[in-house]
N, C-alpha and C positions, 0 to 999 in steps of 0.2 A: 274329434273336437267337441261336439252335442254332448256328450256323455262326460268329459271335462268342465263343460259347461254347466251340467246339470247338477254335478256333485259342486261345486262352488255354491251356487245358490242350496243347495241341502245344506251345507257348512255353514253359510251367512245366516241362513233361518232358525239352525239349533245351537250356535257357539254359543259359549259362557264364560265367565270368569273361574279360576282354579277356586275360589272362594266357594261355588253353587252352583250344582250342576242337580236342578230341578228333576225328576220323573217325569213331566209334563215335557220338559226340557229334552225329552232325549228320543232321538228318533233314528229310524232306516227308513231309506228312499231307495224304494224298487225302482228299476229303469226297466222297462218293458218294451224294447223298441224308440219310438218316437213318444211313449208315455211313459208319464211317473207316477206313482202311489208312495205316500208317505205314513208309514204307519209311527205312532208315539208309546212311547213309554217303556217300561223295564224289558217288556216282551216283543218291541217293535222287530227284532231280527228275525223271533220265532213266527210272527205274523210275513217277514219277508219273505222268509226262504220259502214257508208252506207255500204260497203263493206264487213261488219264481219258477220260471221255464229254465232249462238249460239254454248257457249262454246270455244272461240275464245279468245285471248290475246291481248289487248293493250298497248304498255308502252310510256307514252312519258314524253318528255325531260324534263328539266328547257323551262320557257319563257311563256308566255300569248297565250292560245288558245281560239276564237270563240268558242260559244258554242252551240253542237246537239240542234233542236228543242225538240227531243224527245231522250231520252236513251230509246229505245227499244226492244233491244236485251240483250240477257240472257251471256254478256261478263265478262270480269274482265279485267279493268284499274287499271293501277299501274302509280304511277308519280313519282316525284324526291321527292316530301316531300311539306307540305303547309306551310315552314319555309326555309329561307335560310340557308344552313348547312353551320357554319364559320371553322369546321372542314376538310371539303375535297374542299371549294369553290362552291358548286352547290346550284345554286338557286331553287327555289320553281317552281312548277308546277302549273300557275293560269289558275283559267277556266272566263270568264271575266261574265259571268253570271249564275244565278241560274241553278239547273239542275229539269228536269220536268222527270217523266215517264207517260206516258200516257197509259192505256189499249187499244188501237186505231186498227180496223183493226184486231181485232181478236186475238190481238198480247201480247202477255203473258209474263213479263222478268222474270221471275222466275230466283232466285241464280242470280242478278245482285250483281257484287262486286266492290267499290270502294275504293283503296288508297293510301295516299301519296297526296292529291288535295287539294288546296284552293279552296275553290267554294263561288266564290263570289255574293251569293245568296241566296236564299231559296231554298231548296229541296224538292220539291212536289210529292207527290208517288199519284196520282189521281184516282179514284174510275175505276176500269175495268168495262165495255161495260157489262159482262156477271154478273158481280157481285160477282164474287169468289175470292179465297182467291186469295194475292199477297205472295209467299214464298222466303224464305233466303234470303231477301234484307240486304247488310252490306256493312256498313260504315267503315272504320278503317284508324286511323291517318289522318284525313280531318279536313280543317278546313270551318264551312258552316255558313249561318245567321240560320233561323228558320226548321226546320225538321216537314214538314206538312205529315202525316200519314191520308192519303183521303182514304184509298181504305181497305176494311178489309184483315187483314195480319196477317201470320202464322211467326214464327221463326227473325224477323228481328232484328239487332244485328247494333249498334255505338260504336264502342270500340278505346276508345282511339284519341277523337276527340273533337275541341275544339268548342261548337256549341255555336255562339255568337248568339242568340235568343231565342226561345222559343220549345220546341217538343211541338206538337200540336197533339192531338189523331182524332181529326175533327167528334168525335161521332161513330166513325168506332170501329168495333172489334179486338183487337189486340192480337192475344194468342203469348207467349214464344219473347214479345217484350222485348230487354234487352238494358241497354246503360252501359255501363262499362268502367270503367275509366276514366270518361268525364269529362270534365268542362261544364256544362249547364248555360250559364250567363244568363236564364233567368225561365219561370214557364215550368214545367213538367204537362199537364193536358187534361182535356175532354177526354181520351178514353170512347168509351162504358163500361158501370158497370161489361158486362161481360171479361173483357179484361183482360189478364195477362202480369202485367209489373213490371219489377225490374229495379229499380238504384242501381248498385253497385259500390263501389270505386268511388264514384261521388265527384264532387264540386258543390253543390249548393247554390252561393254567393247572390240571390239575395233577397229584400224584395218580392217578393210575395208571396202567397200559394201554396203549389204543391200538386197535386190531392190524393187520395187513393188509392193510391199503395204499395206496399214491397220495401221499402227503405234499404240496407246493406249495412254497413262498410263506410259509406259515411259523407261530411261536409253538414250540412244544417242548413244555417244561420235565414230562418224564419216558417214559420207552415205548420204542412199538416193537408190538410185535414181530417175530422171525414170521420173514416172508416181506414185510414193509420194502417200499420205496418213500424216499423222504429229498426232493431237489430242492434246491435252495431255501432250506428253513435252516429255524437259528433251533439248536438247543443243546445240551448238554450229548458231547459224542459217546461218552460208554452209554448211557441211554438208548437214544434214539439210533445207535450203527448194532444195538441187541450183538452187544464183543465183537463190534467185527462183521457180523455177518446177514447185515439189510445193506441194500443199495442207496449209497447218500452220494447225490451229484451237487457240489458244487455249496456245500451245505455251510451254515457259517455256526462252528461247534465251539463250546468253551469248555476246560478239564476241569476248572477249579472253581475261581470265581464268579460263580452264576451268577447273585446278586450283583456286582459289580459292574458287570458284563453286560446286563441287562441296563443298566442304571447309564451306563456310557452309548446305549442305542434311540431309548425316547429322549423327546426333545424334553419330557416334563422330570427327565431325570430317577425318575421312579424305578425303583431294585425289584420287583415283583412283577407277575402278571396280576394281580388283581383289577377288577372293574373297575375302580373307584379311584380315582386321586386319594392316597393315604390319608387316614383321621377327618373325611369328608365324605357326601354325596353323591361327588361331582362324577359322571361318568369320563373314563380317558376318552382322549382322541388319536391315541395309539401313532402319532406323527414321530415320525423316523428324524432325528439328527443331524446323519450323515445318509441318504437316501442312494448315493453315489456307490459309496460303502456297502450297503446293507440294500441291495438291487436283485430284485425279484426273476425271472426269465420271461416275465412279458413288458422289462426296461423300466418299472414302477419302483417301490417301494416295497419292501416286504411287511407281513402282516395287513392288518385291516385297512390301512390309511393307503393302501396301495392298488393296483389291478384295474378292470374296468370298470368296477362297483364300488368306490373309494366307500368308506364308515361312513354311512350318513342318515338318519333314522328318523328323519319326516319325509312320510311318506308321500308319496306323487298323486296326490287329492290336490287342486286347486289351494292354496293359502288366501284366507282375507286380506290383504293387504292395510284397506282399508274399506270404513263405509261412514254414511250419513244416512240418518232418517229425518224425516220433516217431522216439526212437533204439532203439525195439524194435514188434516185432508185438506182437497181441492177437488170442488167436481166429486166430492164421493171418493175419489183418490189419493191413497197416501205416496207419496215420492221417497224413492229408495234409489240409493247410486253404492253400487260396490264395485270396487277394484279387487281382481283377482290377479295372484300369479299362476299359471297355468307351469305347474315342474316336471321334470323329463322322466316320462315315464317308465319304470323301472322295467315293466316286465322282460 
């Protein structure tokens, strides 16, 4: 709760309007324990992390941050969101390029956690020096390009994150790899054969093939590959059953009319998986219909809007709700009252 607490006032002290989002204006606030350090400006993340021990707290503001050569430490960054909130005013927290982990130095990030970030880039997790596992690497409410998976990895979790590229397994070992509630705009593939990976509650919009894996409860617009499991996802059956011969439990398939098909399951009527409400901005909210109909195997909804992690991409940082500043001191002191909502933490 101290550490909830302490990122709400970092939020109160650097929000802005979507109109100006200063340099001055933009900050990370190391949590160190029962202490905090604030550092300002384009480079405030690269002055956190240098600085942060493992197991250490990051939160920073709305505004565009430089980005670490390496995330190397075993932290947890929280950001304002990788979307502008038109609800409270607070802009998005961008990272202006990809994010790398490097095994380098001996140096291990184990339980690296990220969210609430646009990461304008690719996410490279790179093969460790020693060759051991990489563990509880997680993503959650980010938005990233491609998710390259270099280094063999235990437990690594994307939940709720909108990855405009490709997951990429790079031939590496992946056990209890999961992505959950994601939009994947692009192919899911190459882990090593021995590799354990589930898409659940996914959107998989795009043409290409996606590997053999355990697919659940998810949209997948074109084939997977022979060796797939695929339970109760919706998509076109010569596709996703590869003639016949992947294991589909329970699956809800259409032969012909895909658009149609698709068009008669969201509530917003839309023929497509695209992101976007057609000829607009707006991102979906992927909300099922007939939810009765179109039921998941954990009694939810199928797709994003469904599971224990429903679509939802403000991230669990305190929200301003509201505030008042006095337009003078008193005593030397200026009077500040913020109300926060304290949201349920995702990890």
């Amino acid at each position: 709760m101290k550490h909830l607490f302490s990122m709400a006032v970092a939020l109160f002290m650097t929000a802005t309007s979507f109109a100006q989002v200063v340099s001055e204006a933009i900050s990370a606030t190391l949590q160190r324990g029962e202490s905090t350090t604030v550092y300002y400006g384009t480079d405030a993340l690269k002055q956190a992390l240098e600085n942060a021990e493992d197991g250490n707290i990051i939160t920073l503001s709305s505004g565009t941050f430089s980005t670490p050569a390496n995330f190397n430490k075993s932290v947890k960054i929280y950001g304002a969101g990788y979307e502008d909130d038109t609800l409270t005013g607070v802009a998005r927290t961008f990272l202006a390029g990809g994010l790398t982990m490097d095994g380098l130095d001996g140096q291990h990030p184990d339980y690296f956690y990220m969210e609430g970030v646009w990461i304008n880039g690719d996410i490279n997790i790179n093969k460790l020096e020693t060759d051991t596992l990489i563990q509880g690497t997680k993503f959650v409410k980010c938005q990233m390009g491609t998710f390259n998976m270099k280094s063999n990895s235990d437990a690594t979790i994307l939940r709720q994150c909108f990855i405009n590229g490709h997951i990429h397994g790079n031939n590496a070992v992946a056990t209890g790899f999961i992505a959950q509630n994601c939009y994947i705009a692009n192919r899911v593939q190459w882990f090593d054969t021995k590799s354990a990976v589930l898409i659940d509650h996914c959107i998989l919009p795009t043409d290409y093939s996606h590997g053999p894996y355990l697919y659940k409860n998810s949209f997948i617009f074109w084939s997977l590959d022979l060796g797939a499991t695929a339970v109760n996802c919706v998509g076109d059956h010569r596709r996703i059953s590869n003639n016949s011969q992947n294991t589909l439990v329970h699956c809800y398939t259409e032969y012909s009319n895909w658009g149609d098909y698709l068009g008669s399951i969201f509530t917003d009527g839309q023929k497509n998986l695209n992101y976007t409400l057609d000829g607009t901005s707006i991102p979906r909210r992927w909300e099922i219909a007939d939810p009765e109909t179109f039921m998941a195997d954990d009694s939810t909804a199928v797709g994003p809007a469904g599971g224990s992690y429903p679509w939802d991409k403000i991230p669990s940082t305190p929200r301003i709700i509201s505030s008042k500043i006095a337009n003078k001191t008193v005593g030397g002191k200026l009077h500040v009252t913020v109300k926060a909502e304290a949201r349920p933490v995702t990890e």
